[in-house]
VMD Tcl script that draws the C-alpha trace (Angstrom):
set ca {
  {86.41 111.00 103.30}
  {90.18 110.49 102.11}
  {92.50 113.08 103.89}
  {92.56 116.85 103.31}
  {95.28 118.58 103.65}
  {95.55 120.50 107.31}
  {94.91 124.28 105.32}
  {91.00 122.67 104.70}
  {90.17 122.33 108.29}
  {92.05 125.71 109.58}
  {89.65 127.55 106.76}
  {86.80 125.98 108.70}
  {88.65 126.94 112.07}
  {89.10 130.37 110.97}
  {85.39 130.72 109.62}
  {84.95 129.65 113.41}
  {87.11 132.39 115.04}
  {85.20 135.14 112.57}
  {81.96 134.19 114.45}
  {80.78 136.99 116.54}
  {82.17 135.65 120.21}
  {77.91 135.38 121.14}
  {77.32 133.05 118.38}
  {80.39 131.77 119.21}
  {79.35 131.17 122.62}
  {76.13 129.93 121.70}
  {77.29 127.14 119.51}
  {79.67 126.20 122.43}
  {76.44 125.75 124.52}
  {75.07 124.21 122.11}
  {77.60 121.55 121.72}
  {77.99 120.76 125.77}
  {73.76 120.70 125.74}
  {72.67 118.86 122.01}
  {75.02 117.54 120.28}
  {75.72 113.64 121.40}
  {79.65 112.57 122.39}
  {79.06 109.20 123.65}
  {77.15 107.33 120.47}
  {78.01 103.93 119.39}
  {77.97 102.92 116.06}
  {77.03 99.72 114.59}
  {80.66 97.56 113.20}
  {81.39 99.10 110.18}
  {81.71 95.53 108.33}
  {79.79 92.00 109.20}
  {82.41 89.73 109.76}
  {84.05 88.67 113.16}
  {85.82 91.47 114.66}
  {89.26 90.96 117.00}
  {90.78 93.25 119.62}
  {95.09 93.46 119.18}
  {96.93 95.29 121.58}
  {100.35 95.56 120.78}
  {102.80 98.56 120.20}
  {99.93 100.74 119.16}
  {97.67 99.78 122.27}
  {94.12 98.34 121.71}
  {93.36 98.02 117.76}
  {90.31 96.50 116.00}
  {90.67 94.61 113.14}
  {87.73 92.94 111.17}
  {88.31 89.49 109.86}
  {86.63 87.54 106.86}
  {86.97 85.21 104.09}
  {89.50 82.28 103.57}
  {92.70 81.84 101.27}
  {95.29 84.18 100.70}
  {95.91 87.12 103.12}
  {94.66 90.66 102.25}
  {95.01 93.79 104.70}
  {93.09 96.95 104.01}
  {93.67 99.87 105.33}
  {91.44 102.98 105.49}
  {92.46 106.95 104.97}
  {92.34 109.36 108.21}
  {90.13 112.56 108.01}
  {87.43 113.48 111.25}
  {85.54 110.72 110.17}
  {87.71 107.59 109.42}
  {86.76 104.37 109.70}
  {87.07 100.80 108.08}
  {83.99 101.44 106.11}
  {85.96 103.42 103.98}
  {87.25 100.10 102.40}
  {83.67 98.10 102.57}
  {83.42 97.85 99.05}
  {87.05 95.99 99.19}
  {86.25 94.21 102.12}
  {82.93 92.72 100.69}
  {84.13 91.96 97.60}
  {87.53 90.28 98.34}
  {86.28 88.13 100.99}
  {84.71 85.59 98.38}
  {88.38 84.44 97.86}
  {90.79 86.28 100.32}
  {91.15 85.93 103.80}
  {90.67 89.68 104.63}
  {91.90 91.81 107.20}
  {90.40 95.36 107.86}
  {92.39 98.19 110.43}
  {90.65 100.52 112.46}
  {93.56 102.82 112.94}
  {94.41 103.95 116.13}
  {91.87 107.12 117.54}
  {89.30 105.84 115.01}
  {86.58 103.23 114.40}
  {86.85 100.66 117.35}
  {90.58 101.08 118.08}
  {91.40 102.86 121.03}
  {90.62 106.85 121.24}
  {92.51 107.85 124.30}
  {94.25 111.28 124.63}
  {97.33 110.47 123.18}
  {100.66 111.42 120.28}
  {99.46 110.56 117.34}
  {102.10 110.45 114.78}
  {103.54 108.08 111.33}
  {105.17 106.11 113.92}
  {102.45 104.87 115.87}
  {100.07 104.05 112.82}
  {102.66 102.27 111.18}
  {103.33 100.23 114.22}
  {99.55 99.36 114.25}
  {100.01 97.79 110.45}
  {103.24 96.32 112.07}
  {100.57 94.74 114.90}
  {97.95 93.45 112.65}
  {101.00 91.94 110.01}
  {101.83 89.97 113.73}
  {98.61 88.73 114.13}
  {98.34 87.68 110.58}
  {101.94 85.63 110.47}
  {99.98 83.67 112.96}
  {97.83 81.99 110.73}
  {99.14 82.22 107.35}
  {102.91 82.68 107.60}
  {103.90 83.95 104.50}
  {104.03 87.99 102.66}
  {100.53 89.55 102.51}
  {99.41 91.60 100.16}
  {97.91 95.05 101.55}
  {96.14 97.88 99.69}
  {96.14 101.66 102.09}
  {93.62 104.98 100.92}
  {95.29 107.93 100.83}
  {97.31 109.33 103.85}
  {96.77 105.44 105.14}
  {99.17 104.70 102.21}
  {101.95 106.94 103.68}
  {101.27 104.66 106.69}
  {101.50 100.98 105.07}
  {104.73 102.22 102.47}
  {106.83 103.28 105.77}
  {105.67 99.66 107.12}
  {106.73 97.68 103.48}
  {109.66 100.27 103.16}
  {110.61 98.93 107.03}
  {109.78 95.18 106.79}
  {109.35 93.95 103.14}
  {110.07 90.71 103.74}
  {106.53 90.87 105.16}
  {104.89 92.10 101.92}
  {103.84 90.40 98.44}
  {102.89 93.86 96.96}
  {101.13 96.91 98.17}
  {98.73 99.31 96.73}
  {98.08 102.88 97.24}
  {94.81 104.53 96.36}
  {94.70 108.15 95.99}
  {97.52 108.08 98.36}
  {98.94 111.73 99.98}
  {102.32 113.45 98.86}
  {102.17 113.17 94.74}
  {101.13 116.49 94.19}
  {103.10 118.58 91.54}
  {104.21 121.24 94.06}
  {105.06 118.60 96.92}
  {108.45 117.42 97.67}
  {109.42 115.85 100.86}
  {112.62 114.70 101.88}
  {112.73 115.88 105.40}
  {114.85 114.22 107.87}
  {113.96 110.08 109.15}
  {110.83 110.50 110.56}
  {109.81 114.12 110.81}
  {106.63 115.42 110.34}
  {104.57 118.34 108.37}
  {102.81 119.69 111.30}
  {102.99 121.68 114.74}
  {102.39 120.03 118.14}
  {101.71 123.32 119.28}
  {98.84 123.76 117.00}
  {97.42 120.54 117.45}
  {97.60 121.42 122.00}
  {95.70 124.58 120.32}
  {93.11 122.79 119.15}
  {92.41 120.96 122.54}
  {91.94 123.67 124.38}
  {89.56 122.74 127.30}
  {87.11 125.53 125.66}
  {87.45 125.54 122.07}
  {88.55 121.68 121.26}
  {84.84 120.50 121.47}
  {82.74 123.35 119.96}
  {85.32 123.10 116.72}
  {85.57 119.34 116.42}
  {81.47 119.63 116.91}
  {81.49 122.13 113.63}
  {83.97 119.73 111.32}
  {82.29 116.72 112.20}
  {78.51 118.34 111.63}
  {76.77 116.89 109.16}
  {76.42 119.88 106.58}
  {80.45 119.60 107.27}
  {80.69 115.99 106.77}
  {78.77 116.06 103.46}
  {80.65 118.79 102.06}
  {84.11 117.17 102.84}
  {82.72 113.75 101.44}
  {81.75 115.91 98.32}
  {85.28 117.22 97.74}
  {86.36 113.36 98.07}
  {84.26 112.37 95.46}
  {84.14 115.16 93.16}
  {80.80 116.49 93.20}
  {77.73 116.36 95.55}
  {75.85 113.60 93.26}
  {78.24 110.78 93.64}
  {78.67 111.01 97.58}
  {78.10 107.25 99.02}
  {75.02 108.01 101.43}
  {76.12 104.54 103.25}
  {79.24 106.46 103.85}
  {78.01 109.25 105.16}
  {75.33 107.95 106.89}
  {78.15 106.12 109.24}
  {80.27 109.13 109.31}
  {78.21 110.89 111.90}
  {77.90 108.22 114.96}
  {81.74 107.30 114.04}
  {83.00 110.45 114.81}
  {80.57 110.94 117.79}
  {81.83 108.56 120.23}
  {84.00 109.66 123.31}
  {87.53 110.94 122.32}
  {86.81 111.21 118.44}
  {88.33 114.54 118.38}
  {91.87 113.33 119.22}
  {93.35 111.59 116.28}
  {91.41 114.10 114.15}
  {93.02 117.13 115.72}
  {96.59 115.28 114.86}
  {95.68 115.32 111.10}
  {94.56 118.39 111.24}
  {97.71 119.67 112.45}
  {99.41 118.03 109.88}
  {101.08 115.92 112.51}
  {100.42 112.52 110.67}
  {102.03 113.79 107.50}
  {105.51 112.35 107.06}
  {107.92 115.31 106.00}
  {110.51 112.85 104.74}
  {107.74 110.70 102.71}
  {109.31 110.60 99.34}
  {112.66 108.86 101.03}
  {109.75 106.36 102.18}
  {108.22 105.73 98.56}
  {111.87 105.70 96.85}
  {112.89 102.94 99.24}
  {109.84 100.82 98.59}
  {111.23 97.32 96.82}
  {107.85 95.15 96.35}
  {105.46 95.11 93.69}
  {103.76 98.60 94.44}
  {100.66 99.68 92.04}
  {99.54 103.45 92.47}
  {96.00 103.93 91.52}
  {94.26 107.47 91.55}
  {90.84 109.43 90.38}
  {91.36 112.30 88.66}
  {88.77 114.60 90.69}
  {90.34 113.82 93.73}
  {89.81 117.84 95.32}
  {93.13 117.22 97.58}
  {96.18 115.71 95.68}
  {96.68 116.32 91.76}
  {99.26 113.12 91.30}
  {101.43 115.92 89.61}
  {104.45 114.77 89.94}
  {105.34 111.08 89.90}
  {108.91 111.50 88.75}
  {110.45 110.01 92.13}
  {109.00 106.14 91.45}
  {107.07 106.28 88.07}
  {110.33 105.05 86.67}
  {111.32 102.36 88.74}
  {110.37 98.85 87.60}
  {108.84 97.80 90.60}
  {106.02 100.68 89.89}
  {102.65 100.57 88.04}
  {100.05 103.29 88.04}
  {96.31 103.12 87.13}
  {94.33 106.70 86.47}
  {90.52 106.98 86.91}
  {88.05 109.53 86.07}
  {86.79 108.95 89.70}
  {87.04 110.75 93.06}
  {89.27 109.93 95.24}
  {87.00 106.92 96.27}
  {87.38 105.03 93.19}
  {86.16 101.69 94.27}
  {82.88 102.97 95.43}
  {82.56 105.27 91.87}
  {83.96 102.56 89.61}
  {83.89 98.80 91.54}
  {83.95 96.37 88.69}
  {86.86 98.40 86.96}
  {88.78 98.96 89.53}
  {88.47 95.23 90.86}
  {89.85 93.96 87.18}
  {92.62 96.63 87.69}
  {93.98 95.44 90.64}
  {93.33 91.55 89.86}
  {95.22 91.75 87.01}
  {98.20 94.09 89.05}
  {97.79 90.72 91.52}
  {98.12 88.61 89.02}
  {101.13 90.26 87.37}
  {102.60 90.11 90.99}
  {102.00 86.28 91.17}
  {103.74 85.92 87.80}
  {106.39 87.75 88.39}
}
mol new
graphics top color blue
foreach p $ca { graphics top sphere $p radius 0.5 }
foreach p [lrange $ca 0 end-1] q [lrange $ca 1 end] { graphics top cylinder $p $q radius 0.2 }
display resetview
């Protein structure tokens, strides 16, 4: 899943509070008794898998490939994880040495009770971009999916010294009603609504119902447009992800719309590398309305598909020329 806007889950938290308070009550029991909180999945990608812990605490990254760096980076929703960019992964690693994030409070990063803001996930791209000047030394190029990419433009807007180009798939705050130009740093959401949704009684039973698996398909649906072209891989890995001990946590900041940036437009204007903007036109969650903040400035390019949000898994080989040739523009240039 790429990442809904908070309203989606707060429908599915007030279809929750409608519940008669036994059914209520009996799908809290339910939870506690049935429903497993301690699974673990297998690695999301087959390749060799490192442990950072820097200023975003412990962080997996998966590592593959040789030649020029590439970091991937996937989109945050209940079920996150690096799988989200397997098709990427498997594909570049022929002729890229490739680097996939586990964000912090997903995949095999660190789940602990914690803040989850912008901040922290950007210093976890900031963490992995350390461990890669280690071997290679020079500007990476990275690709983020959706909210991810409000994530890795803060990072190139911050250090883009440290960045051949980026790329932003499907990526949050283009809609035509959404402007955001909010002070350095602030957010869209409400820490009080996100120590709501922890509550000691209600946290599990409702992260139980968004991450069930009738919920999972239907949010994967809205990703990519229609029930028929859901990736069953993807699903399939959605459940044990989000079904290991403190899943609920980074989910309940995105939910709260504490990991949207409130000042995110500043973030895209101030972007100076190569940055390519590509974008399905079923995504169910941003409409890519209104590009008039970059989609004049000559370090822009844009790509539409008539994809989900997902459009590497919907449309690989076209997408792959796509961005090889925005790559090879960017090693022209």
């Amino acid at each position: 899943m790429t990442s809904a806007p908070p309203h989606a889950a707060a429908r599915t938290l007030a279809w929750a509070a409608a519940l008669p308070l036994g059914a209520w009550l009996a799908w809290s029991l339910y939870s506690r008794a049935r429903i497993p909180h301690d699974l673990t999945p297998p690695p999301a990608l087959e390749a060799e898998r490192r442990t950072l812990d820097g200023r975003a605490g412990p962080l997996n990254v998966y590592v593959a490939g040789s030649g020029a760096p590439l970091l991937l980076i996937h989109s945050v929703n209940a079920a996150a994880s690096a799988y989200e960019v397997r098709p990427l992964f498997e594909h570049h690693r022929a002729s890229r040495r490739v680097y996939a994030l586990d964000l912090p409070g997903f995949g095999f990063s660190a789940r602990t009770d914690r803040n989850y803001t912008p901040r922290l996930m950007t210093d976890a791209i900031h963490d992995v971009l350390d461990e890669i000047a280690l071997e290679h030394g020079g500007p990476v190029d990275a690709l983020a999916l959706s909210l991810g990419g409000e994530f890795l433009a803060r990072a190139a807007a911050e250090r883009p010294e440290r960045f051949r180009s980026v790329a932003l798939v499907t990526p949050t705050g283009f809609g035509k009603t959404e402007q955001f130009y909010g002070g350095l740093g602030s957010t869209r959401g409400s820490a009080a609504l996100k120590r709501a949704y922890e509550h000691p009684l209600l946290g599990q039973p409702f992260y139980d119902l968004l991450a069930s698996s009738p919920s999972l398909r239907f949010f994967l649906a809205l990703t990519f447009g229609s029930f028929g072209t859901v990736d069953e891989g993807l699903l399939r890995y959605d459940y044990p992800t989000s079904h290991v001990p403190g899943a609920r946590h980074a989910p309940f900041a995105f939910i709260s719309g504490t990991l949207f940036s409130a000042d995110i437009d500043r973030v895209y204007e101030a972007l100076t590398v190569p940055a390519w903007l590509a974008y399905g036109t079923r995504d169910r969650f941003t409409d890519f309305g209104d590009l008039s903040n970059v989609e004049n400035k000559p370090n822009w390019s844009f790509q539409r598909f008539e994809t989900g949000a997902l459009v590497y898994f919907e449309q690989p080989e076209r997408f792959f020329a796509a961005y090889g040739a925005f790559l090879a523009g960017v090693r022209a240039g």
